[in-house]
C-alpha positions in Angstrom: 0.0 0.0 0.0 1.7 3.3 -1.3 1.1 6.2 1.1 2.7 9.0 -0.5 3.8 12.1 1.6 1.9 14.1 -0.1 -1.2 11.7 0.5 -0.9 11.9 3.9 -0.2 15.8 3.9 -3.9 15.8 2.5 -5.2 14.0 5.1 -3.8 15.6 7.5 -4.7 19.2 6.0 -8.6 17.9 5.9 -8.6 16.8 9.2 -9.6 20.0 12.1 -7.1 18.4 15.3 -8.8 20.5 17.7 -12.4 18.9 16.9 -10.7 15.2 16.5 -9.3 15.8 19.8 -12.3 17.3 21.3 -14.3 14.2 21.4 -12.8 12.7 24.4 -10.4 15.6 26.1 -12.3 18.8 27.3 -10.2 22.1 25.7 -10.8 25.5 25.8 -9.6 28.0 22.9 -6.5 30.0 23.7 -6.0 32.7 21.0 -5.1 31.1 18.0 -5.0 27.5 19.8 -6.7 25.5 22.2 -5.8 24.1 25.5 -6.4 20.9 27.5 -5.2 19.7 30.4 -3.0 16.6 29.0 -4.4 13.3 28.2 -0.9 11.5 28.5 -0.2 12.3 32.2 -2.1 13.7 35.3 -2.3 17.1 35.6 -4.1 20.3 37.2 -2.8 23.1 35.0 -4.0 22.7 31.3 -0.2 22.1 29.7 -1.3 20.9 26.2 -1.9 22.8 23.6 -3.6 21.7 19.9 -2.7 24.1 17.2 -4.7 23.7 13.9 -2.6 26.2 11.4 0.2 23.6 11.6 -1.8 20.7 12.8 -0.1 19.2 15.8 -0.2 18.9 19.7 2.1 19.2 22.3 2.3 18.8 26.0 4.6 21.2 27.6 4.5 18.6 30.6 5.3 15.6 29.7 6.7 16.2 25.8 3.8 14.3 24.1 3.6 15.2 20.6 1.8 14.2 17.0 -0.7 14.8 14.4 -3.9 13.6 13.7 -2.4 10.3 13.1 -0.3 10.1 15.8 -3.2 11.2 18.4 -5.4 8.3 16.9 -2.1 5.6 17.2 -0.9 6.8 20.9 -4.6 7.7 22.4 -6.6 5.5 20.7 -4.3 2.8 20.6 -4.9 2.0 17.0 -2.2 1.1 14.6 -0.7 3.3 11.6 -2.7 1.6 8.7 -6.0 1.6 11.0 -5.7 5.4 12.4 -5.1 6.1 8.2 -8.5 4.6 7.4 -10.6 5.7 10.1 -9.7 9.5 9.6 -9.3 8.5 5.4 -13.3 8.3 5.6 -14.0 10.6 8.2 -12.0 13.4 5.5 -13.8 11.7 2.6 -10.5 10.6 0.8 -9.7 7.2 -0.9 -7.5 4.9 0.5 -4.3 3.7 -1.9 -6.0 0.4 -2.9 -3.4 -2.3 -1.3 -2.3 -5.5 -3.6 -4.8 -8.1 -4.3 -3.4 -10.5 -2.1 -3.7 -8.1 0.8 -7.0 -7.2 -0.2 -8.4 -10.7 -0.5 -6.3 -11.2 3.0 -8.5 -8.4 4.5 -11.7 -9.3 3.0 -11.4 -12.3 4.3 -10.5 -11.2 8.1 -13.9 -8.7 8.0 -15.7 -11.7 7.4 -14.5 -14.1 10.3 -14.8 -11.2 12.6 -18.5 -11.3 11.6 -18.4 -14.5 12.8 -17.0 -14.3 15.6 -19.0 -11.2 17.4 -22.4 -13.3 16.0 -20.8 -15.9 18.5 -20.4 -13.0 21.3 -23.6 -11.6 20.9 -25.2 -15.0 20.7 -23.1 -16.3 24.5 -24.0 -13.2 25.9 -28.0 -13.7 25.0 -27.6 -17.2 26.3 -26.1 -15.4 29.5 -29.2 -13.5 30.5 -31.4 -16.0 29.3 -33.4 -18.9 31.4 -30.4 -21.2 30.9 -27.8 -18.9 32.2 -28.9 -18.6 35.8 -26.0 -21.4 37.0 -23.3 -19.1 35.4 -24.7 -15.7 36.6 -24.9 -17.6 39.8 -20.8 -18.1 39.4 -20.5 -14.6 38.6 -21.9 -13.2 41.7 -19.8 -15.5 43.6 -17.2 -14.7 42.3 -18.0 -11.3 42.9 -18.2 -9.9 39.8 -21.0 -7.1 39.2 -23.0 -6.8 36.4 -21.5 -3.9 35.2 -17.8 -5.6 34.9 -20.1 -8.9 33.2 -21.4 -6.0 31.0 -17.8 -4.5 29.8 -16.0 -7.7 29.4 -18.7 -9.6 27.5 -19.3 -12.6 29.5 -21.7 -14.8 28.0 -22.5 -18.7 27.9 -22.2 -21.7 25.5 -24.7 -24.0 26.1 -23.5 -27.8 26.7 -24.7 -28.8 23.6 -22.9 -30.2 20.3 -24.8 -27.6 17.9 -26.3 -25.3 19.8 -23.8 -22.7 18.5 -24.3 -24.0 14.7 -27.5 -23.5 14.9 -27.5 -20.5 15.6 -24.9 -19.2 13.7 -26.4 -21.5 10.5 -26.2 -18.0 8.2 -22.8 -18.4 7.8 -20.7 -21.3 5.8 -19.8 -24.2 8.0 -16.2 -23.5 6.5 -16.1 -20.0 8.4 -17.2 -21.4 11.3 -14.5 -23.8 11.5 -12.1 -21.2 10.2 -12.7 -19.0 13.2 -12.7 -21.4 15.2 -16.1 -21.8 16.5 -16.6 -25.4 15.6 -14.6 -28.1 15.5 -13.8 -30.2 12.3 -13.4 -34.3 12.6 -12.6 -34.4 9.2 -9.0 -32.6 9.6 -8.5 -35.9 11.6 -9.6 -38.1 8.9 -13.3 -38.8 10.6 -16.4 -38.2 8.1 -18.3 -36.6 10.7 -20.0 -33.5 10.9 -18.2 -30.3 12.2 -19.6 -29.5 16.1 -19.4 -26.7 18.8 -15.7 -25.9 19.9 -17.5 -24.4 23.3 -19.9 -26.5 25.8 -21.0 -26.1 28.8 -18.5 -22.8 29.3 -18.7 -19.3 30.6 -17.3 -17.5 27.4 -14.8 -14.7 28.0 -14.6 -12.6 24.5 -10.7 -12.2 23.5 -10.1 -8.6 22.2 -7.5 -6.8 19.5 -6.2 -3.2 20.7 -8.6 -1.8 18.5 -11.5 -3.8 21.0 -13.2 -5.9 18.7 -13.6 -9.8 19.2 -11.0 -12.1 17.6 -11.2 -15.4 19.2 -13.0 -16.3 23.0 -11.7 -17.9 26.3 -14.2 -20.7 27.8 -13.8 -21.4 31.6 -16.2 -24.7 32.8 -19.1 -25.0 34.6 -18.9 -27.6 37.0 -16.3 -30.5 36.6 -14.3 -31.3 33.5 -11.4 -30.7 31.7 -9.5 -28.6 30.5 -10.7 -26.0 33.4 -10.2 -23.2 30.5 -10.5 -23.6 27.0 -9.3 -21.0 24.4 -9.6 -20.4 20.7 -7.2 -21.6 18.3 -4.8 -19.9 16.5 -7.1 -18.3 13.5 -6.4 -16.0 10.9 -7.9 -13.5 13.3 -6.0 -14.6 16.4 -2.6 -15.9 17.2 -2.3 -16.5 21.1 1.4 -15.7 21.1 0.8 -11.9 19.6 -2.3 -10.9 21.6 -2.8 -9.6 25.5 -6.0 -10.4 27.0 -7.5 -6.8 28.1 -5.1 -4.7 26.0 -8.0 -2.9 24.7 -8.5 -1.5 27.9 -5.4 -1.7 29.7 -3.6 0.5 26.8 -5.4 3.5 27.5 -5.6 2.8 31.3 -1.9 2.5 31.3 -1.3 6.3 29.9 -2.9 7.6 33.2 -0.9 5.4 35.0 2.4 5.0 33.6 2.5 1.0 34.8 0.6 -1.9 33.4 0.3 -5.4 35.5 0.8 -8.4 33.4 -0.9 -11.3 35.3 -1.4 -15.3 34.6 -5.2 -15.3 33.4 -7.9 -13.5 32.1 -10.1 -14.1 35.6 -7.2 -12.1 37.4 -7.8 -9.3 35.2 -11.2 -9.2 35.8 -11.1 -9.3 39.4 -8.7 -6.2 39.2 -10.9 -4.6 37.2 -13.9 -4.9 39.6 -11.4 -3.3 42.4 -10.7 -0.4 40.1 -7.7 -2.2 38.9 -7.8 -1.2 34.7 -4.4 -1.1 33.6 -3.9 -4.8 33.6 -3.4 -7.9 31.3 -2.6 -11.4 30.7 -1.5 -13.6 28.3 -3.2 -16.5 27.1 -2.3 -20.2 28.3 1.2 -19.4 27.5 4.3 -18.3 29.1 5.3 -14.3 27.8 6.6 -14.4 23.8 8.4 -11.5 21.9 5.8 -10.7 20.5 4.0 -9.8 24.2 7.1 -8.4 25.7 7.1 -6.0 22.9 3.5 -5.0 22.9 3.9 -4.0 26.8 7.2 -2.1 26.2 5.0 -0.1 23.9 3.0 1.1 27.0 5.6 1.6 29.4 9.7 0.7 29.9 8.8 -1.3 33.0 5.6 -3.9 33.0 5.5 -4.9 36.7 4.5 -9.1 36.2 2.6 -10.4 39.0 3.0 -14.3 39.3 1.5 -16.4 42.3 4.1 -17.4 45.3 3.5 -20.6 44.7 6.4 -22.9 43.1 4.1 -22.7 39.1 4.2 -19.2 39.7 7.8 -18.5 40.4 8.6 -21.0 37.4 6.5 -18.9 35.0 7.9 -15.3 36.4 12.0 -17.2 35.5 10.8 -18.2 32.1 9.6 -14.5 31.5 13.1 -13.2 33.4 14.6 -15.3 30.9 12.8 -14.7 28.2 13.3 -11.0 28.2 17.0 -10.9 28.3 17.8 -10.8 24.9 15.5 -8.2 24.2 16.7 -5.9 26.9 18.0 -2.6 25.9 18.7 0.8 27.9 15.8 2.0 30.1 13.6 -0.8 29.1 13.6 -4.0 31.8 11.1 -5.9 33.7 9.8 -5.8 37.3 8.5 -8.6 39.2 6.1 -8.6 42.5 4.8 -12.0 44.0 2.1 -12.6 45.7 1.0 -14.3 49.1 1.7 -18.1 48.7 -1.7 -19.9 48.0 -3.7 -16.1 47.1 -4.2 -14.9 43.4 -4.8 -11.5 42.8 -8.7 -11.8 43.4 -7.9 -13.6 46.8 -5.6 -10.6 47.2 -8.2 -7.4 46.1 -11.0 -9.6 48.4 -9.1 -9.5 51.2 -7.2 -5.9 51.5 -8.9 -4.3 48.5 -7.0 -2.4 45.6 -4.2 -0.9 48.2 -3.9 -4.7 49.5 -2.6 -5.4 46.0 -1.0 -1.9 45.9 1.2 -2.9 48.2 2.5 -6.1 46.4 3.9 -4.2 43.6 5.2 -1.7 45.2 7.6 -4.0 46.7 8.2 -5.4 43.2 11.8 -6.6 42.3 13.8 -5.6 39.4 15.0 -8.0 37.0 18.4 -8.5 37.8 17.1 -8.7 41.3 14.7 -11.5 40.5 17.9 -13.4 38.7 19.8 -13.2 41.5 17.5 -14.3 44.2 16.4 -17.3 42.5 19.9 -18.5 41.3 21.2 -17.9 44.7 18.4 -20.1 46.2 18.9 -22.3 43.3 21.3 -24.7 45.4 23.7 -25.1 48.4 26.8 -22.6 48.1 28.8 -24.4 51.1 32.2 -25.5 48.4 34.4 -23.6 45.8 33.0 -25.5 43.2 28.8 -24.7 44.2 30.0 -21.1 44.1 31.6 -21.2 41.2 28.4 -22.9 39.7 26.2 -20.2 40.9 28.9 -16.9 39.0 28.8 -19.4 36.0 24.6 -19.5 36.4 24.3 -15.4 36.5 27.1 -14.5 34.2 25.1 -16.9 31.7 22.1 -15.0 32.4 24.7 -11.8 31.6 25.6 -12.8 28.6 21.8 -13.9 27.0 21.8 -9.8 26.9 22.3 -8.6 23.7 22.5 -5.1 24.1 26.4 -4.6 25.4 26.1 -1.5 27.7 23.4 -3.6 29.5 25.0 -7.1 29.4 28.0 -5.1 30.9 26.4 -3.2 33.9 24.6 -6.9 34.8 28.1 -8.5 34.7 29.1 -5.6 37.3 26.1 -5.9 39.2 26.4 -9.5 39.6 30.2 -9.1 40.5 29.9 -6.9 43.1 26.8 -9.0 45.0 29.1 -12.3 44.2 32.3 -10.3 45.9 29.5 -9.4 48.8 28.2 -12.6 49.0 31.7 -14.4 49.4 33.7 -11.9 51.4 35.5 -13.2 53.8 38.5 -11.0 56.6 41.8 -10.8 54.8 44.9 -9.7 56.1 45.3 -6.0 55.6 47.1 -5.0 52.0 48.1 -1.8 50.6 46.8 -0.4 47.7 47.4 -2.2 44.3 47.8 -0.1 41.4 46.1 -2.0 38.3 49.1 -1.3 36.0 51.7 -1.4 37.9 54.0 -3.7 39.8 53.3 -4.4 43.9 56.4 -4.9 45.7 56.5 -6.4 48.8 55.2 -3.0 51.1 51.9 -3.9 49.3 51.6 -7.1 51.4 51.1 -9.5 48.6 53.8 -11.5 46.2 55.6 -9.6 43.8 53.2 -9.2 41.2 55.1 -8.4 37.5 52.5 -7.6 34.8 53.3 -9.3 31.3 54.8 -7.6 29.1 52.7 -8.7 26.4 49.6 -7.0 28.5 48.0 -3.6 26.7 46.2 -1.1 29.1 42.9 -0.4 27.4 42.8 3.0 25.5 41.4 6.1 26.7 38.3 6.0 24.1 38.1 2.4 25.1 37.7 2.4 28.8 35.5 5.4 28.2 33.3 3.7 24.8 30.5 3.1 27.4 30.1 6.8 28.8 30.7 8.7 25.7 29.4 6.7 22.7 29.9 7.5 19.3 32.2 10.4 18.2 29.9 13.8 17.9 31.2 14.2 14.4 30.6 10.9 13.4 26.7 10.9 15.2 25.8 14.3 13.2 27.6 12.9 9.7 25.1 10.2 10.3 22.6 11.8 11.1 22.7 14.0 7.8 23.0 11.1 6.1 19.7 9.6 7.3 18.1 13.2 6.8 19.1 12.8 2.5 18.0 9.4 2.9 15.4 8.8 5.4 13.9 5.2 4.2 17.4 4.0 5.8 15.5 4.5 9.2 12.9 1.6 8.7 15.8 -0.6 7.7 17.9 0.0 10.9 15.4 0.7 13.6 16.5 -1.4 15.6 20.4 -0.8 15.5 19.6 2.9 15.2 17.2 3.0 18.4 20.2 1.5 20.9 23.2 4.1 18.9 25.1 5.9 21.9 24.3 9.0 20.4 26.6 11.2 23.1 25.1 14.8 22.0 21.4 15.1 23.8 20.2 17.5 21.2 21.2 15.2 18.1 19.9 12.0 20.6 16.6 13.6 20.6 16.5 14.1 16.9 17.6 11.0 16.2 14.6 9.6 18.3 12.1 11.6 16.5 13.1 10.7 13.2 12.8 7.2 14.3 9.3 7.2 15.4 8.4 9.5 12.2 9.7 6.9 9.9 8.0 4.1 11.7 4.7 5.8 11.0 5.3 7.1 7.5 5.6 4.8 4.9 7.0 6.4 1.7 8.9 9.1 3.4 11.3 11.3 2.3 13.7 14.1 2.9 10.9 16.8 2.2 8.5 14.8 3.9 10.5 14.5 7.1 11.4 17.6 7.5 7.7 18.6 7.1 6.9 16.8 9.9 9.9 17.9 12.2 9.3 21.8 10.6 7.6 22.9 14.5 9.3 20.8 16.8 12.4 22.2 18.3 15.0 20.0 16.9 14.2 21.5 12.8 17.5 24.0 12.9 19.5 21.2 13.9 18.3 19.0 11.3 18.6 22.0 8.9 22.4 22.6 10.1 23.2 19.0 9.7 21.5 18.7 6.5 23.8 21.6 4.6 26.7 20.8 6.9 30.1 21.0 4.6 30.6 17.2 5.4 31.3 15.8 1.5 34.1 13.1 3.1 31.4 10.9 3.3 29.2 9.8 -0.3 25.8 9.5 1.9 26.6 13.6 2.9 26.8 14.8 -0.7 24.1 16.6 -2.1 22.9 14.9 -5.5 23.1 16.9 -8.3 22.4 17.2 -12.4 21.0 14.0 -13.9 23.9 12.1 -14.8 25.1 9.6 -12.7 22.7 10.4 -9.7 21.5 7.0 -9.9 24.7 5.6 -9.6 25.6 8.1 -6.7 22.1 7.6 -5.0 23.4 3.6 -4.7 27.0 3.9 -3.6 25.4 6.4 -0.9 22.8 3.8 0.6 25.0 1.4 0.1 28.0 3.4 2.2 25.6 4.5 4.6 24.0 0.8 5.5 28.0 -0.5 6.1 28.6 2.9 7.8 25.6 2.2 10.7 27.3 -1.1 10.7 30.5 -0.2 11.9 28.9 2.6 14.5 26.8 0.2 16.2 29.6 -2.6 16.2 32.4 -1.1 17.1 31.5 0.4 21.1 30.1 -3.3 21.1 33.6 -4.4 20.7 35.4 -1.7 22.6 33.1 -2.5 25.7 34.3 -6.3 25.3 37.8 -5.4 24.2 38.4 -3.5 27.6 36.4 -6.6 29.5 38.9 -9.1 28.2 41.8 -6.7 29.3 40.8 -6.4 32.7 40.1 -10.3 32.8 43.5 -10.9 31.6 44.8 -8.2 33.9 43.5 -11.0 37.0 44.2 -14.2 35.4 47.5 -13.5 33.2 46.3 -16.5 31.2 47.2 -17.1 27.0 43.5 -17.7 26.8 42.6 -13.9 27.9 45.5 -12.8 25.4 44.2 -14.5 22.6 40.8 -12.8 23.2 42.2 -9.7 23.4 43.9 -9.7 20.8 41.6 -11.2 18.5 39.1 -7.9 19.7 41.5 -5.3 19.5 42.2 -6.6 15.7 38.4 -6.1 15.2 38.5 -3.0 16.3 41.3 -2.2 14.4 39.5 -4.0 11.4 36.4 -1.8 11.9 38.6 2.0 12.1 39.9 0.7 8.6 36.6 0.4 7.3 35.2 3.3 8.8 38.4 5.4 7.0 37.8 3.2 3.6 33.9 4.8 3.9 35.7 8.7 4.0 37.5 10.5 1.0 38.9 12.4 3.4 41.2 12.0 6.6 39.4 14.4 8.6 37.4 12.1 11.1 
């Protein structure tokens, strides 16, 4: 689907912010704009301004900023392509028409969704009718009003083989059994008719952010098994990429800066009825990628609650580990537990919402919960246990693959192991890392090797400073000629130690710009960043003399730009290369130097030398990329 920039300049232009916002946020004119107290964070003094001539908000409070688009995406929780259509046919204007395969794709989702809220509106008639008194009787013990059974959708699937066909005999029998709704014996090579996936269940409806139905979760009445049932994976819903109550808990979350990840939808619920709203769950399965991204969307920090029970502390580990890869800076986990034998409804029944208040504030962070469990992992009473347990956490260490993190979880676990295991020792002096200690330092004569190379100034310091300023702002007027590099490198480009704040911050923006333009270019970009305070920057950088490298040069005439348009992007993709390797390697360069500083073994010389030749490797590259020696 081809957005153009000047597509989505239209839409924009066609769209009045200060009405789209209105709808749910009270403003108030203010001269020439309008002012609201901020949706984004809790406030008492109206900080956020909508102005219409240029079409954007901001919150002098808490830095929130966007278009029409981007109000519908953060506010509404809706993504890019969605937030396009819905104000597309508010404005009146045609969408791009997408391929056919997407189209037929589409088509064929708007259908099943039919389906399935037909199913929801059918369990929640069966709810309120004659039939439903034993489940509504469930409710109430469990305490949950009717108001909560009202927002949540509860309804009831009769125990009966085709009650649900029946009932939903409009459709195909295929869609049925495409969404999910019936089972089919014939996929198991049995000739007999499809039936009802759901009997004898209260019927949870499972919603996408944008709150429609996309698959259900069946709890049962009475005895049986399994004690809750869910949909299966359909073309509407795959368990590992959805968060039961996100919905809800998205815009809840905004107002409270936190969101609660517990074990099942039931635990939501109960939260919800104490006033709880910013919480979800995932379904039957332990936390995937997919999850751990979707709550890092909401906040840096999802606080997961798990049961004290020994299932509970085995499901919070497999989401500890599960994580670490995917850590970068600022952006971890949190982990409270709860009473052994209570679940957050015991919990909220008991002491109310502060009851459960309490449990997370005392939540741990993650490379508290590693440590706590490895330590109590097993007996720590011989060298060799000991050494088990540093080989346990380091392994946990090095599952990180952003560097500055896997490096300050090293350190942290260093310094509890050196607490852990300290023991008196004879008074020493002072020992100087790089030089010899004689005998007034109270130890043997320590001589260095020879062979051993102190670490460099830029490399003990890679960590602090990051990336070279001049080397940040070349690349950043690279990616300002060239902005559809951005989408390609997102990831590499979102963890860059930019050191300058300002061109950090522009950086940032021009990230989350490109990830919601598609189609974007140079003109385009700067459009966008024309009223935020970070333009003259990106102006400077932009004509900056800085023609060493080919991605800085301004393309001129007709002949050979092609040519020169390639060997740019083509420079530019190794140049991000070698700037988000190379402080990788320096941090681990001047790691294996201090490790061979303690254990003066050939091992730790092999590995530093073998790093220090990739770095070396890498500055060679990084000159080949220049015309020009001055770096």
């Amino acid at each position: 689907m081809a957005l153009t920039p000047q597509w989505l300049d239209e839409l924009r232009s066609r769209v009045t912010l200060s009405t789209l916002i209105g709808r749910t946020v009270k403003i108030t004119r203010a001269g020439r704009e309008y002012k609201a107290c901020c949706p984004f964070h809790n406030e008492k003094t109206p900080s956020f301004t909508i102005n219409d001539e240029k079409g954007f908000y901001h919150c002098f409070g808490c830095g929130a900023h966007g278009d029409a688009i981007r109000w519908m995406t953060d506010q509404r929780g809706l993504s890019f392509m969605d937030a396009v259509k819905e104000l597309a046919a508010e404005a009146g204007m045609e969408v791009p028409a997408p391929d056919p395969r997407a189209a037929k794709k589409a088509e064929a989702q708007a259908s099943l969704r039919d389906v399935v809220q037909a199913a929801a509106d059918w369990f929640a008639q069966q709810l309120g009718s004659g039939n439903g008194a034993p489940a509504r009787d469930y409710l109430a013990k469990r305490g949950i009003s009717e108001a909560t059974r009202d927002a949540f959708g509860f309804g009831l699937a009769p125990d009966s083989r085709s009650a649900l066909k029946e009932a939903l005999k409009t459709f195909p029998t295929a869609m049925l059994v495409e969404s999910g709704m019936l089972i089919s014996p014939k996929e198991h090579g049995s000739d007999k008719d499809p039936y009802d996936r759901f009997r004898g269940r209260l019927m949870i409806p499972i919603r996408d952010a944008r709150g429609r139905v996309i698959a259900f979760g069946g709890r049962i009445l009475g005895d049986g098994e399994p004690k809750y049932l869910n949909s299966p994976d359909t073309p509407l819903f795959d368990k590992g990429r959805t968060l039961f109550n996100l919905d809800k808990a998205s815009p809840a979350s905004r107002r409270t800066d936190r969101v609660i990840v517990v074990e099942g939808y039931m635990d939501v619920i109960a939260l919800a009825e104490a006033g709880i709203a910013d919480a979800v769950a995932p379904l039957g399965t332990a936390l995937t990628e997919s999850q751990l991204g979707l709550l890092w969307r909401m906040v840096p920090v999802p606080l997961l609650c798990f049961d004290g029970d020994a299932a509970g502390q085995k499901a919070a580990m497999r989401a500890a580990t599960r994580a670490l890869p995917l850590l970068r800076p600022g952006f971890s986990l949190a982990f409270a537990t709860l009473p052994a034998g209570q679940d957050p409804d015991d919990l909220v029944r008991a002491k109310g919402a502060e009851g459960f208040a309490g449990v997370l504030d005392d939540a741990q962070p993650l490379v508290e919960r590693l440590w706590t469990h490895e330590v109590a992992a097993a007996a720590l009473n011989t060298p060799e246990e000991r050494a088990a347990l540093k080989t346990r956490l380091l392994n946990h260490a090095d599952a990180i693959q952003d560097p500055d993190v896997r490096h300050h979880y090293r350190e942290a676990f260093r310094e509890r192991l050196d607490t852990l295991f300290a023991r008196a020792r004879p008074e020493r002096g002072p020992r100087v890392p790089w030089a010899p200690q004689g005998p007034r330092g109270g130890g043997r004569r320590f001589q260095p090797d020879p062979r051993l190379q102190p670490p460099a100034d830029e490399t003990r310091s890679i960590g602090q400073a990051g990336i070279a300023a001049p080397l940040a702002a070349a690349l950043i007027g690279g990616l300002l000629r060239y902005p559809e590099v951005l989408r390609r490198h997102e990831e590499a480009l979102a963890r860059l130690p930019v050191p300058d704040s300002a061109d950090a911050e522009l950086l940032g923006l021009m990230l989350d710009i490109a990830m919601r333009e598609e189609g974007l270019d140079t003109e385009g970009l700067l459009a966008i960043l024309e009223p935020m305070k970070v333009y003259n920057r990106a102006m400077a950088l932009l004509r900056a003399d800085r023609m060493h490298f080919s991605f800085n040069r301004r393309l001129e005439g007709d002949e050979g730009v092609a040519k020169a348009r390639e060997t740019a992007l083509r420079d530019l993709d190794e140049y991000i290369g070698v700037l988000v390797t190379q402080p990788e390697i320096r941090a681990r360069l001047a790691e294996a130097t201090a490790d061979f500083q303690r254990t003066m073994d050939d091992e730790g010389l092999a590995r530093q030398q073998k790093l220090r030749a990739m770095d070396e490797e890498l500055t060679r590259r990084l000159a080949a990329l220049s015309d020009s020696s001055q770096l």
